[in-house]
N, C-alpha and C positions, 0 to 999 in steps of 0.2 A: 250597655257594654260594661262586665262588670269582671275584673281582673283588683289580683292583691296591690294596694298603695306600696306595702314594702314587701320585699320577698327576701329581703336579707335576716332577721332570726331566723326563716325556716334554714338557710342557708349554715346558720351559724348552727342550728341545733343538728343539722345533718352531721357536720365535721367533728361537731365534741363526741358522738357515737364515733367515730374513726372513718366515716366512709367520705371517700372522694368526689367535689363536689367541681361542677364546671356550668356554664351559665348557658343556659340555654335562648332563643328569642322574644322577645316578648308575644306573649298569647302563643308560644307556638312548641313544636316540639323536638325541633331542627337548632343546633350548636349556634354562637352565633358567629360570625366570618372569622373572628380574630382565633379562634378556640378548633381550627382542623383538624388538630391534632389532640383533642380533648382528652384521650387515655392518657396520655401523657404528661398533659399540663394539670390534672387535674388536679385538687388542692387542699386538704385539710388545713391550712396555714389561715387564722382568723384575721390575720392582717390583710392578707391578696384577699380574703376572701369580702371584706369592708372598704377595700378599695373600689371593690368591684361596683359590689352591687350599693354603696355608697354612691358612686358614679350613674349609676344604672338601676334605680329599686325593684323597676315593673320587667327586670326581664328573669324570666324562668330558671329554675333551679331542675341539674340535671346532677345523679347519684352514679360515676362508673365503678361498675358493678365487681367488676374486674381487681382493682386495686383495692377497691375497700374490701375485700374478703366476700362479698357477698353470693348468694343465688337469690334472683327474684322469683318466683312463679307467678307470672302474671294469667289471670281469668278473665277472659273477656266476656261482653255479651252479644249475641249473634248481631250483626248490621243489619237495618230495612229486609223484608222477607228472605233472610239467609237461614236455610234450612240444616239442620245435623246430616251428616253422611251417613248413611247403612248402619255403619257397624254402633254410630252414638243415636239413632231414632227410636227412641224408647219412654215409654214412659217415665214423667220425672227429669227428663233433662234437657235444660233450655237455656242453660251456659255453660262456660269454662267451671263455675263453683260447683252446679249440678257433676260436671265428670269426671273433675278431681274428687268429690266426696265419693262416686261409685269405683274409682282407680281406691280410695283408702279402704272400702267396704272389702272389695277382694285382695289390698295386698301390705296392708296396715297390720294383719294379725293384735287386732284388738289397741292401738294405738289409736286414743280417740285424743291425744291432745297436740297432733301433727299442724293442727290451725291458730293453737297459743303461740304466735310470733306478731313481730312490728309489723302492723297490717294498713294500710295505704285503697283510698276509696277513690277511682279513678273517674276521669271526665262522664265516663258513660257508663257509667253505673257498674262497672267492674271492681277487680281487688288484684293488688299487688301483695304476695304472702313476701317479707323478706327472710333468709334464713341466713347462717353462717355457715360458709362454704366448707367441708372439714380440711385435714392440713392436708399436703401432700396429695390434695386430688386437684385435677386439671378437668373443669366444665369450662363447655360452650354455650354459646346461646343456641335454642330451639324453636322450633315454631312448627305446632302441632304434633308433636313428636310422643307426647306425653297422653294427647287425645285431641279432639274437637273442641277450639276456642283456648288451648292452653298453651302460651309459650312460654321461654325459661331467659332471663339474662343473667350473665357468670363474665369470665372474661371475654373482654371486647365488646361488651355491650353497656348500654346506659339503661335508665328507667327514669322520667320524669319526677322529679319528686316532688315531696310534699310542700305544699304553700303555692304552686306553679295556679296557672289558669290556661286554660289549651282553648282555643276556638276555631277547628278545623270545619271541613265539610260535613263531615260524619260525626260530628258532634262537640259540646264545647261544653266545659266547665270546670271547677277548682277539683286539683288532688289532696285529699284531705285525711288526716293521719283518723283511724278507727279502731286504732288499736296502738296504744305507746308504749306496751313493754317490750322488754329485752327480745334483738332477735334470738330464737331457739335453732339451733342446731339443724340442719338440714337432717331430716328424719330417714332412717335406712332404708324404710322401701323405696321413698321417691328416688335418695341415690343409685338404688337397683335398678329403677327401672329407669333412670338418665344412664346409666353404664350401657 
């Protein structure tokens, strides 16, 4: 059974980027009771945030997406014999990273460095790209909207962050930073084609 001893740095290094951070379950990926209202309460403040997980080491760190500026594009990888729909069964693609890289082939116009952002290695072997949201625009979260295995969280949504450990049915293990520079800019065409 193997989960972080302390998950408060990851917590702490969330908040000094600016992004809002709210505790999630232990092993799990659901808010904990006290936190229903987690957009709300959630906290860049390094004292709540040592209170907390001082009180609480082993439970999960969660990033709303919303408040801190962010857009995630999460890539998944397909679950037990889940096959691509019609229009993504092609040769070549057997995740969210596989269709996100054919969505930049056709609509990136030569932008090969759309994937140099704060990059997050998720339980099952997926990736979380983070980017920063531009001003004055209003996203939502997605789910499959972008293609097969790709959702988006923006406002109103959360993303598991880094340091956490999930052990659900469909699979279990530490989210792990893979990439620690600065997030870049949500790139044009993805904005295009989230519009």
């Amino acid at each position: 059974m193997t989960t972080p001893t302390n998950v408060l740095p990851y917590a702490l290094a969330s908040a000094r980027r600016g992004w809002h951070v709210f505790p999630l379950r232990t092993r799990a990926k659901r808010p904990v009771r006290t936190f229903t209202d987690w957009e709300r309460h959630a906290t860049t403040d390094p004292a709540a945030i040592r209170a907390h997980w001082g009180a609480h080491p082993t439970h999960n760190v969660a990033i709303a997406t919303g408040p801190s500026g962010l857009i995630v594009v999460d890539l998944d990888t397909p679950k037990d014999s889940e096959q691509p729909p019609p229009e993504w069964a092609r040769p070549g693609i057997t995740n969210g990273a596989d269709v996100l890289a054919a969505l930049a082939q056709q609509h990136a116009d030569g932008d090969t460095g759309w994937s140099e952002t704060f990059t997050v290695t998720t339980r099952r072997g997926g990736t979380h790209l983070y980017y920063t949201a531009p001003k004055n625009a209003s996203y939502r979260n997605t789910s499959g909207r972008l293609g097969w295995l790709i959702d988006t969280r923006a406002t109103g949504g959360y993303v598991v962050g880094p340091g956490s450990y999930v052990a659900d049915t469909d699979g279990r293990g530490p989210y792990t930073v893979t990439n620690p520079s600065d997030t870049a800019p949500l790139p044009r065409w993805l904005a295009t084609l989230l519009e």
